[in-house]
N, C-alpha and C positions, 0 to 999 in steps of 0.2 A: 084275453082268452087263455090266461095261462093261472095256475094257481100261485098266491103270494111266497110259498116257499123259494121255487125256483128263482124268482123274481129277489126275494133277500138277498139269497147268495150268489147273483149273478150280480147286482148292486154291491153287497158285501165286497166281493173279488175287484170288480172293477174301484171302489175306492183303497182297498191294499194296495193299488197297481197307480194309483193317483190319478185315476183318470174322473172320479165323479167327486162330489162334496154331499155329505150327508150331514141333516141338522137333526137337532132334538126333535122334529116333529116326523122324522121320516122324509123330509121333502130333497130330492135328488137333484143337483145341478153337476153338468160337468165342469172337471175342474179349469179356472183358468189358464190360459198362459204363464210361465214364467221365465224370464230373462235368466233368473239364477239354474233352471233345471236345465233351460236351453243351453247353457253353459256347461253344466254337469255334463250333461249329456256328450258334449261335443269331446272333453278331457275323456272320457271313457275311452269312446271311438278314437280318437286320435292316436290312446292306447291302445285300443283292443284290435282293432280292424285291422291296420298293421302287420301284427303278431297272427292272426290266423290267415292271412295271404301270406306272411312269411311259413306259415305252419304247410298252409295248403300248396307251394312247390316244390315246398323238401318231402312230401307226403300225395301226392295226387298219383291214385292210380289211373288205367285206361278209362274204367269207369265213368272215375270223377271228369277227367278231360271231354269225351262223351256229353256228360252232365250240362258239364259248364259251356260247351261248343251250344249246347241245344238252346240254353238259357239265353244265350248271346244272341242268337238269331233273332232278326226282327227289332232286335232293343232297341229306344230308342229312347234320348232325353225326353224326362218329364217337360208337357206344355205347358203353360198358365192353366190352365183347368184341366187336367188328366183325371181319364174316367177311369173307375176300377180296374180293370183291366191292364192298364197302364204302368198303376201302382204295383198290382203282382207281377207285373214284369219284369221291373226294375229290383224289386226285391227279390223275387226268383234269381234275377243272377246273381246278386251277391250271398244268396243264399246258397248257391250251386260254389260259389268259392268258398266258403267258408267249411260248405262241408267237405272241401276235401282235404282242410286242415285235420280231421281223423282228429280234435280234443270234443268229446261231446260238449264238455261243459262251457267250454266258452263258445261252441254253438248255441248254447241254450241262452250261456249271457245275452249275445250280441241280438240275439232272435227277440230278448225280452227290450233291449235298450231300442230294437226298429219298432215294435209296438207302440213306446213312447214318444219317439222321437217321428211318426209318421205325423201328431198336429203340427209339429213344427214345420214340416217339410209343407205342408199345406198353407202355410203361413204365408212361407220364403216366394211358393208359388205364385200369390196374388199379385209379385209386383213380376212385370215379364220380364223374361233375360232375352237379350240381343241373340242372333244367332248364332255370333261368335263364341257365346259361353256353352251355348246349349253342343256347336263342334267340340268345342274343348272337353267337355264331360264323355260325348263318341269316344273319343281318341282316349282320353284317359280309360275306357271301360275295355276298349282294344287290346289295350295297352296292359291293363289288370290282367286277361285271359292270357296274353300272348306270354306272360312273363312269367306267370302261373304255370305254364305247360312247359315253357324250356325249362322250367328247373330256378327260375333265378330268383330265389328268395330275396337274398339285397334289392334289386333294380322293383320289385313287385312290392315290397312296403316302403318303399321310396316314391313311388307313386300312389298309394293307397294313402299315406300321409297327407300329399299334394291334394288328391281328392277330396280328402275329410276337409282338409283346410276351405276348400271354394266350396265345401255341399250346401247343400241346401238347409241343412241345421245350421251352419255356419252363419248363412245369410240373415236366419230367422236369429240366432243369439244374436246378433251384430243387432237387428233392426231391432229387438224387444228391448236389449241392452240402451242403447242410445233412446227410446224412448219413456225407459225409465229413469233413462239419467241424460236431460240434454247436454250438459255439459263434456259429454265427451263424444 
């Protein structure tokens, strides 16, 4: 119901962004998984996420604390099958920390690397975590806000590290990784 233009450049955009594959004939598929992006992906984060929780307690106004209190409420660990809702929740709050790091631009990085990195996360979700993982990520998200608001940049990408390390991309590079390469 829509004319072919929009439809180009909505196809267009999503294959700059890696998300579909286009052939000679026009024919659109999304794009696969890959171990290697899943991996890129995670070396960003590991960097970038970090740096703007560290950015966002040397810099959080009342605001942002405001922001990030509201984000928190309710949150809870992604299930094996999280509905929409779910998903913008979890990314609501770290989208509520990030911005009160005050750099746009590595707002806008991190914002493009969750777009990409939301197939992965759907990945990791298929096999169920115990419910000790799914506390442990509570506590760690706790633990993010609460460290964010006193001010303590060290203690807050000290655990945003730890996070990145057990996420849910993690899980997915680790499984895509090993099943392109059983040997390791």
């Amino acid at each position: 119901g829509i004319s072919t233009t929009p439809l180009r450049e909505a196809l267009r955009r999503l294959k700059s962004e890696g998300l579909v594959e286009l052939d000679a004939h026009r024919d659109a598929r999304v794009a696969p998984l890959a171990a290697e992006e899943a991996r890129d992906l995670l070396e960003l984060r590991r960097s970038l996420d970090p740096l703007a929780i560290g950015l966002a307690a040397e810099r959080r106004t009342k605001a942002d604390i405001a922001a990030m209190r509201t984000a928190h409420e309710g949150l809870k660990p992604l299930p094996g099958n999280p509905d929409y809702e779910q998903f913008v929740a979890h990314r609501g709050f770290h989208a509520a920390l990030y911005s009160a790091s005050h750099n746009d631009l590595l707002i806008q990085t991190l914002d493009g690397l969750w777009d990409k990195a939301d197939r992965y996360r759907r990945l990791a979700l298929e096999v169920e975590r115990g419910q000790d993982a799914r506390d442990r990520k509570a506590a760690e998200h706790e633990a993010l806000l609460e460290y964010v608001i006193a001010g303590d940049a060290e203690s807050a990408a000290a655990v945003m590290r730890e996070h990145i390390d057990t996420s849910l991309g993690a899980q997915a590079a680790w499984r895509l990784r090993k099943h392109s390469d059983p040997d390791t």
